[in-house]
Chimera marker file (.cmm) of the C-alpha trace (Angstrom):
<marker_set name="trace">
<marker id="1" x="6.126" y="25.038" z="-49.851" r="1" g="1" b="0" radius="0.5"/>
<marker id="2" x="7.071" y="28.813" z="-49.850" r="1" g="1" b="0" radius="0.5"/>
<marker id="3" x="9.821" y="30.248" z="-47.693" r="1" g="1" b="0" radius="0.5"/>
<marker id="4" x="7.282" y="32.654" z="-45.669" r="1" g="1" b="0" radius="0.5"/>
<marker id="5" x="4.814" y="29.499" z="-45.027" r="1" g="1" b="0" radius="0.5"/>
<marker id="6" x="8.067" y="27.382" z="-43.930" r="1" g="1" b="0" radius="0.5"/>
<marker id="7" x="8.984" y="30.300" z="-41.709" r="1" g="1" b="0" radius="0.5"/>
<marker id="8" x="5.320" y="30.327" z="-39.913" r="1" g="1" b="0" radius="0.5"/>
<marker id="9" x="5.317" y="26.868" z="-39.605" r="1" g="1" b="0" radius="0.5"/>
<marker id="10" x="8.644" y="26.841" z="-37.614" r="1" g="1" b="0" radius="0.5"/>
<marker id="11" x="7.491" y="30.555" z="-35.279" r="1" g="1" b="0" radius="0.5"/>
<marker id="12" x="4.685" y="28.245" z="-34.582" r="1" g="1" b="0" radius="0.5"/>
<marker id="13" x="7.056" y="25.700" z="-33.645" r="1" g="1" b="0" radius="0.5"/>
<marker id="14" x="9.427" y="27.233" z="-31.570" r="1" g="1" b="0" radius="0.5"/>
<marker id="15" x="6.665" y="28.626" z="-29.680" r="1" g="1" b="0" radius="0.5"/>
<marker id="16" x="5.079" y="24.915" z="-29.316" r="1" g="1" b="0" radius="0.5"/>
<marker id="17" x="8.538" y="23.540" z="-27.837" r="1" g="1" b="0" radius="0.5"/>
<marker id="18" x="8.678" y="26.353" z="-25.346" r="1" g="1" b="0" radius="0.5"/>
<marker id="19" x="4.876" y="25.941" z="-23.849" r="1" g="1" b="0" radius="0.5"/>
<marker id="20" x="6.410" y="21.923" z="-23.726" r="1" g="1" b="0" radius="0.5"/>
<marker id="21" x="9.304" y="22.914" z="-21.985" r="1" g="1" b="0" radius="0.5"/>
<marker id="22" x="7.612" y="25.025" z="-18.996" r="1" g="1" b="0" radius="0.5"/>
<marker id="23" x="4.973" y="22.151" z="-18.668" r="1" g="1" b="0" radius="0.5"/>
<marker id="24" x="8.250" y="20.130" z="-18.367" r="1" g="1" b="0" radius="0.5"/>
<marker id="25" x="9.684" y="21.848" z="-15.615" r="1" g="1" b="0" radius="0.5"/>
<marker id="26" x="6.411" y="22.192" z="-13.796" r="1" g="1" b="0" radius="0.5"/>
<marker id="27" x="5.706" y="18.503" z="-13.682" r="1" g="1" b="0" radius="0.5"/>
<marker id="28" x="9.556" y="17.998" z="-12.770" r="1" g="1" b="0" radius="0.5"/>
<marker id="29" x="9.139" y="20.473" z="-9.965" r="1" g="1" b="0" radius="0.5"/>
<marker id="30" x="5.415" y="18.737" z="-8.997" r="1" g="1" b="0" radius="0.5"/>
<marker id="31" x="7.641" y="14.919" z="-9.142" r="1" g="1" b="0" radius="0.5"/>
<marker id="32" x="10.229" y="16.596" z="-6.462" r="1" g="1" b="0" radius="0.5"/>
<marker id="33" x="7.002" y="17.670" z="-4.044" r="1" g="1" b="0" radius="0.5"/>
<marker id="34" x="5.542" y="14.330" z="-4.358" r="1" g="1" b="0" radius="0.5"/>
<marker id="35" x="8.840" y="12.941" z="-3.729" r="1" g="1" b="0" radius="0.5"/>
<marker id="36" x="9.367" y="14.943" z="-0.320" r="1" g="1" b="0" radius="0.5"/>
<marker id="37" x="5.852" y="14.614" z="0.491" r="1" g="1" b="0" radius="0.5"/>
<marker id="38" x="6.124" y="10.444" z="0.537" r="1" g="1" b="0" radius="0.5"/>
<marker id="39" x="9.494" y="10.689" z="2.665" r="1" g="1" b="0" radius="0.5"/>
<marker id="40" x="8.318" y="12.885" z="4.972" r="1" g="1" b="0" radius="0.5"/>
<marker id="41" x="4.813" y="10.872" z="5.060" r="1" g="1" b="0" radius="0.5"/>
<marker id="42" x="6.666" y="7.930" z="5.471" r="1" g="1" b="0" radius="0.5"/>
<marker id="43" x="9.136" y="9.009" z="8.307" r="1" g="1" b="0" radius="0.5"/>
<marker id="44" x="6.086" y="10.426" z="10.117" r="1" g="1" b="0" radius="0.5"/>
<marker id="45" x="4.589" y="6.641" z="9.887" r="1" g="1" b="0" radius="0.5"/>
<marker id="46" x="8.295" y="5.201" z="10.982" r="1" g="1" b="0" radius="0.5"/>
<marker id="47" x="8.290" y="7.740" z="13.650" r="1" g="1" b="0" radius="0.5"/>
<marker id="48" x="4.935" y="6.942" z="14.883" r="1" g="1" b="0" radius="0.5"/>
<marker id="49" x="5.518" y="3.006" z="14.863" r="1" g="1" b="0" radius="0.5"/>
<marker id="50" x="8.843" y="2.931" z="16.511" r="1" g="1" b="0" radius="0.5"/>
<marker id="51" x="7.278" y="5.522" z="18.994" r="1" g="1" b="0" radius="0.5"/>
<marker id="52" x="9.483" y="9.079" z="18.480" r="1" g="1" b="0" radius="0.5"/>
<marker id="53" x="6.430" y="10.767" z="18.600" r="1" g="1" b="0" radius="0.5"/>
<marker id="54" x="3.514" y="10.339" z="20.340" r="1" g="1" b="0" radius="0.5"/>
<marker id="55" x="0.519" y="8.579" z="18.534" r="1" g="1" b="0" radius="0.5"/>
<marker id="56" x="-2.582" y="10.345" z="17.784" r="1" g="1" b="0" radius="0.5"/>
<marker id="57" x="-5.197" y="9.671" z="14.376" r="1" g="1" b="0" radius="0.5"/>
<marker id="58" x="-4.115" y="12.748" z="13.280" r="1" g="1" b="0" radius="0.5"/>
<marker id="59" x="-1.329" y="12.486" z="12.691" r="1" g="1" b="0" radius="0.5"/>
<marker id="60" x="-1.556" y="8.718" z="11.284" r="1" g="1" b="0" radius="0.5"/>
<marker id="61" x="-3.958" y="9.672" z="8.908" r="1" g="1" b="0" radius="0.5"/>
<marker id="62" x="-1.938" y="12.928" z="7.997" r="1" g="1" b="0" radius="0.5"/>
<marker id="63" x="1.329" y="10.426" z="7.194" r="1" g="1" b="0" radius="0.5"/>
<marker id="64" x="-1.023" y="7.870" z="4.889" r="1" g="1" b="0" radius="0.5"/>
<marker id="65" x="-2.194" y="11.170" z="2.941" r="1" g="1" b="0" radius="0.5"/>
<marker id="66" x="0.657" y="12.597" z="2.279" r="1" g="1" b="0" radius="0.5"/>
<marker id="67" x="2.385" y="8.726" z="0.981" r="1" g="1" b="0" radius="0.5"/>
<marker id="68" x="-0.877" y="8.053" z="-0.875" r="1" g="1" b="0" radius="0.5"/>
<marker id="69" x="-0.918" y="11.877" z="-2.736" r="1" g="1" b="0" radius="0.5"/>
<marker id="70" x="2.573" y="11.608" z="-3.253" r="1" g="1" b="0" radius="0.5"/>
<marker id="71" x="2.404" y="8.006" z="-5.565" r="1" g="1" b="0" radius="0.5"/>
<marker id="72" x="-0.325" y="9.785" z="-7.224" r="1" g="1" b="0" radius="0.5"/>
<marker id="73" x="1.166" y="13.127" z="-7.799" r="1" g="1" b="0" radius="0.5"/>
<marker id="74" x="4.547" y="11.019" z="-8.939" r="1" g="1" b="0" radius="0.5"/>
<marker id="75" x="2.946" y="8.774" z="-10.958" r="1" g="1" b="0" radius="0.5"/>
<marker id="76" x="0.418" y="10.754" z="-12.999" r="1" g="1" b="0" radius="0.5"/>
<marker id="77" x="3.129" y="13.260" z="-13.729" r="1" g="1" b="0" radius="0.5"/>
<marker id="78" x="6.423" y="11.410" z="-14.688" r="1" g="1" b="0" radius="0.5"/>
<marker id="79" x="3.841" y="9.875" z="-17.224" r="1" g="1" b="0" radius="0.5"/>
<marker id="80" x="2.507" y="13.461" z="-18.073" r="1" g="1" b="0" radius="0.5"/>
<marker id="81" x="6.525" y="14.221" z="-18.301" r="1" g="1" b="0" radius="0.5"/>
<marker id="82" x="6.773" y="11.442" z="-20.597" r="1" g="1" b="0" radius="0.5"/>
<marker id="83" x="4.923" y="12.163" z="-23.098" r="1" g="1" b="0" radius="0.5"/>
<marker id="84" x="5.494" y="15.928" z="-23.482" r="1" g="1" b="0" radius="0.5"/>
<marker id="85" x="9.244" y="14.874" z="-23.296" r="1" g="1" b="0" radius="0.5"/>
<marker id="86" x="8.133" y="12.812" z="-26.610" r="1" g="1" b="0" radius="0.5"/>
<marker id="87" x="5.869" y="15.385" z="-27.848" r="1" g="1" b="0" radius="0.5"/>
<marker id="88" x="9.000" y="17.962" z="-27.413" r="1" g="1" b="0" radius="0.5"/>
<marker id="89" x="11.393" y="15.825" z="-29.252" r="1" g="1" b="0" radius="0.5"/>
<marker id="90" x="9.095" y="15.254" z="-32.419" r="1" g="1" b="0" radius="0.5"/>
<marker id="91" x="8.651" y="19.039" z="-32.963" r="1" g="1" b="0" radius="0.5"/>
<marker id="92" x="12.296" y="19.523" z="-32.569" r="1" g="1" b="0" radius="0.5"/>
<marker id="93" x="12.922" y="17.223" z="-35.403" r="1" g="1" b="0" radius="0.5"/>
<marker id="94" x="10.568" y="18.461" z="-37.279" r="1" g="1" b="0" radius="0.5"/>
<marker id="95" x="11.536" y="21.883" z="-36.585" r="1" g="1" b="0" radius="0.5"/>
<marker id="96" x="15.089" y="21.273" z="-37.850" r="1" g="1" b="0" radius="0.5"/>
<marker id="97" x="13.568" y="19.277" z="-40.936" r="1" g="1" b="0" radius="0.5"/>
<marker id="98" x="11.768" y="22.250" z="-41.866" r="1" g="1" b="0" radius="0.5"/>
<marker id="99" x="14.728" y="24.537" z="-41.567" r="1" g="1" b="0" radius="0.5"/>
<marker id="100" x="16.767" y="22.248" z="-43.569" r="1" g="1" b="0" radius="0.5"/>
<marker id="101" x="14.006" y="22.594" z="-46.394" r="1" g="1" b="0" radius="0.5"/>
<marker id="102" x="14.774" y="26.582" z="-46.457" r="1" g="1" b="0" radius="0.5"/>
<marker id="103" x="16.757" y="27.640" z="-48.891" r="1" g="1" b="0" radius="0.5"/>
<marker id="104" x="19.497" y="30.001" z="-47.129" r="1" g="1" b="0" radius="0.5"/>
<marker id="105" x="21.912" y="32.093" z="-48.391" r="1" g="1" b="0" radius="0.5"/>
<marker id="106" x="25.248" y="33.070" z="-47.120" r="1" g="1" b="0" radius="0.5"/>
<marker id="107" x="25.354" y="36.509" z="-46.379" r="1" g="1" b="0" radius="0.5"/>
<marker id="108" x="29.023" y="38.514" z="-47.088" r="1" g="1" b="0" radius="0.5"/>
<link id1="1" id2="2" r="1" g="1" b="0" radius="0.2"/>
<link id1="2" id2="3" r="1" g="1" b="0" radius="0.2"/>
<link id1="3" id2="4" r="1" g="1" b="0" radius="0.2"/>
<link id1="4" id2="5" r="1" g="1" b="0" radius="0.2"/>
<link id1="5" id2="6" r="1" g="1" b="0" radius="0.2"/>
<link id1="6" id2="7" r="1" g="1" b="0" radius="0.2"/>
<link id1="7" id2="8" r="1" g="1" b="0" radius="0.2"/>
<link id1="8" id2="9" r="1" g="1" b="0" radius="0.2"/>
<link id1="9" id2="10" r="1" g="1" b="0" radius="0.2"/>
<link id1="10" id2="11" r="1" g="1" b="0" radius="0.2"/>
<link id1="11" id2="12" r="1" g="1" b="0" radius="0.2"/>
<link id1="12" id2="13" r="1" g="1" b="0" radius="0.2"/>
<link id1="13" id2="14" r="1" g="1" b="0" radius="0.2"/>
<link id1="14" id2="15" r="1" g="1" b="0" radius="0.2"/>
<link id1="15" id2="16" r="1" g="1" b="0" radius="0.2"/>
<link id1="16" id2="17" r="1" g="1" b="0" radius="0.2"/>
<link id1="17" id2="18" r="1" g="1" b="0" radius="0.2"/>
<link id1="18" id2="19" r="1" g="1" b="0" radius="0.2"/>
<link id1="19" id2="20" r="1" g="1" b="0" radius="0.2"/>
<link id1="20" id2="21" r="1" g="1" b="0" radius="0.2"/>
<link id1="21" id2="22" r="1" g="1" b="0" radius="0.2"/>
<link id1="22" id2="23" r="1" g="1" b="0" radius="0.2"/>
<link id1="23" id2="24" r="1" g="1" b="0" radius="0.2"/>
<link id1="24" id2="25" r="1" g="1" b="0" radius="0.2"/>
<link id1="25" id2="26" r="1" g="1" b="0" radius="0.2"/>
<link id1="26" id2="27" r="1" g="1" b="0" radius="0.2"/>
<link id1="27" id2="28" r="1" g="1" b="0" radius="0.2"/>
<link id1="28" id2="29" r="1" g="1" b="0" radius="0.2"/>
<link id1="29" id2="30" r="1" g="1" b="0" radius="0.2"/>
<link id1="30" id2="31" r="1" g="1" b="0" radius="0.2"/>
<link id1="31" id2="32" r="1" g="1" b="0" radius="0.2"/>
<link id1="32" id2="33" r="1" g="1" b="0" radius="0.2"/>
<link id1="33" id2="34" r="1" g="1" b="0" radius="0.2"/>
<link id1="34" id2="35" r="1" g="1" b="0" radius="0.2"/>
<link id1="35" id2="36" r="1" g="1" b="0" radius="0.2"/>
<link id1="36" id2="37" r="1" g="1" b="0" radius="0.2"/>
<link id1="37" id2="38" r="1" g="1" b="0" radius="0.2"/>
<link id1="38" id2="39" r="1" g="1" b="0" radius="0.2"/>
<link id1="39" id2="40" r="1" g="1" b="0" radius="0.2"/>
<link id1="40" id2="41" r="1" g="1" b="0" radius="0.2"/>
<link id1="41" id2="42" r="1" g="1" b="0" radius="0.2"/>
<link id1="42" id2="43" r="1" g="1" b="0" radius="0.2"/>
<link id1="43" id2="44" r="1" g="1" b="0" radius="0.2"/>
<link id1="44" id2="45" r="1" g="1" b="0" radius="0.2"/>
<link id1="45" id2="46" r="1" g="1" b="0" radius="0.2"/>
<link id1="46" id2="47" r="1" g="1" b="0" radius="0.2"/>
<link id1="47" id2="48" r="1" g="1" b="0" radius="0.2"/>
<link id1="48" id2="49" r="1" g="1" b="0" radius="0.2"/>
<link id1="49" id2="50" r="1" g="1" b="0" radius="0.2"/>
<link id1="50" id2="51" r="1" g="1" b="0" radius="0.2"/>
<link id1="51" id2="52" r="1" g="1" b="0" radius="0.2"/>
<link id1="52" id2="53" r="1" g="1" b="0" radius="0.2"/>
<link id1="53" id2="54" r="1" g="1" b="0" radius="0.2"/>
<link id1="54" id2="55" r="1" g="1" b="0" radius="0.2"/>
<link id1="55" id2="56" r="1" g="1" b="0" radius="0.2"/>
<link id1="56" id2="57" r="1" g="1" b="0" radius="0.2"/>
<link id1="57" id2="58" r="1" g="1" b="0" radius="0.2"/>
<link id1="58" id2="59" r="1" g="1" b="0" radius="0.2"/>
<link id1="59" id2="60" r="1" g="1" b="0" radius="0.2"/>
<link id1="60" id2="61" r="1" g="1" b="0" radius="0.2"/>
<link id1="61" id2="62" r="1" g="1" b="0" radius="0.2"/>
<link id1="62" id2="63" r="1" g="1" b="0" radius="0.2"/>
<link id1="63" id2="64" r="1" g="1" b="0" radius="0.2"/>
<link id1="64" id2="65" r="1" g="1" b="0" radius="0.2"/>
<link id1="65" id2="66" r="1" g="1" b="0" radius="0.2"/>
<link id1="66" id2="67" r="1" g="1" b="0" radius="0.2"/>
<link id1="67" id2="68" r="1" g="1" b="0" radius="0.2"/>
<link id1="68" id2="69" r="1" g="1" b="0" radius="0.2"/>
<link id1="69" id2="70" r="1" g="1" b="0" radius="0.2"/>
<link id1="70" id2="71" r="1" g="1" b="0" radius="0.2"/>
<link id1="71" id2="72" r="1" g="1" b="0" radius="0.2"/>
<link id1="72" id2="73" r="1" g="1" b="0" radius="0.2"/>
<link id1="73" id2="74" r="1" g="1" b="0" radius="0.2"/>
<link id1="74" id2="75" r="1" g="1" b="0" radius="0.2"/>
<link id1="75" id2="76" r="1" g="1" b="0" radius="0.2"/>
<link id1="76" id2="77" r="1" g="1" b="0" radius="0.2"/>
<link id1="77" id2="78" r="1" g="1" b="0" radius="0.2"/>
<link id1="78" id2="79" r="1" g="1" b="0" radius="0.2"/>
<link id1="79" id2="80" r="1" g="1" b="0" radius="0.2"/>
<link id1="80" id2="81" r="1" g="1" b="0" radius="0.2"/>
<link id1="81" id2="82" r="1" g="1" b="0" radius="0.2"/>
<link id1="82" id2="83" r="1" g="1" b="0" radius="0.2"/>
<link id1="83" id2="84" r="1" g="1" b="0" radius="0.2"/>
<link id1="84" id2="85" r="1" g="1" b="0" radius="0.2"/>
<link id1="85" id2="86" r="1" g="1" b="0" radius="0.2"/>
<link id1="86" id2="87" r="1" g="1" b="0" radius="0.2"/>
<link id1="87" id2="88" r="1" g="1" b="0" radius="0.2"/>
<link id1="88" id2="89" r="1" g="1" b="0" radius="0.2"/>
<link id1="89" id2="90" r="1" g="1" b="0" radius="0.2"/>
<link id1="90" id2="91" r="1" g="1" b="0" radius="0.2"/>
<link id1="91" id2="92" r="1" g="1" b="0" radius="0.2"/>
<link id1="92" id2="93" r="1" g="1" b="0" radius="0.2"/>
<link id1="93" id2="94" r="1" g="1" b="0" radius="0.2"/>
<link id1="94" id2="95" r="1" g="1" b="0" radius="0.2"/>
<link id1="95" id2="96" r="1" g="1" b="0" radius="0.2"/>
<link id1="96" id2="97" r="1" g="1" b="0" radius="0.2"/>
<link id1="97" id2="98" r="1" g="1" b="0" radius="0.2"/>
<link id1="98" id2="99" r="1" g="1" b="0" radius="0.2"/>
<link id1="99" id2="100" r="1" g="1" b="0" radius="0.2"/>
<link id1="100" id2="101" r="1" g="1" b="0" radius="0.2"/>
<link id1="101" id2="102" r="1" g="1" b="0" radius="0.2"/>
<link id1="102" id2="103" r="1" g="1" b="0" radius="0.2"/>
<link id1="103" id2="104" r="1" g="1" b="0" radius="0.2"/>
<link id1="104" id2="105" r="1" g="1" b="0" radius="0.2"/>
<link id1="105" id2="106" r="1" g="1" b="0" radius="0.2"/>
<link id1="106" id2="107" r="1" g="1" b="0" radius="0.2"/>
<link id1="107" id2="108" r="1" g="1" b="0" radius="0.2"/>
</marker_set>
């Protein structure tokens, strides 16, 4: 393979592994959400059953949504995290393999 194509193929690389890494730190900032959004739906449900704040459907129904989004929201992206993470990794390596394949000089 010729130097130039080697040199595409890794621009096209780096440029891969930095689109992975902002989808990475969106879905880690999406996990933290869900995260607050099940403790706080969960306290409200606490709060309602041991009777800190008054009771209405509302606010019942408010505390269920926010537990039920919040598993989903966690689930579907520490799996989405997952594999990008994997994705991520694999074009590093091969990143660095292709690198390694260029033949560099030391410059004096």
């Amino acid at each position: 393979m010729h130097a130039d194509d080697l040199r595409e193929d890794i621009s096209q690389l780096e440029i891969r592994i930095e689109e992975l890494a902002k989808r990475i730190e969106e879905c880690r900032k999406i996990i933290l959400m869900s995260k607050i959004a099940m403790s706080i739906g969960a306290l409200l449900i606490v709060a309602l059953v041991v009777g800190a704040i008054s009771f209405t459907p509302t606010t019942l129904l408010g505390a269920i949504i926010a537990v039920i989004g919040g598993i989903v929201g966690f689930g579907s992206n520490t799996s989405t995290l997952n594999q990008m993470t994997i994705e991520m990794k694999a074009s590093e390596a091969l990143r660095t393999e292709l690198i390694e394949r260029i033949d560099l000089r030391v410059v004096g």
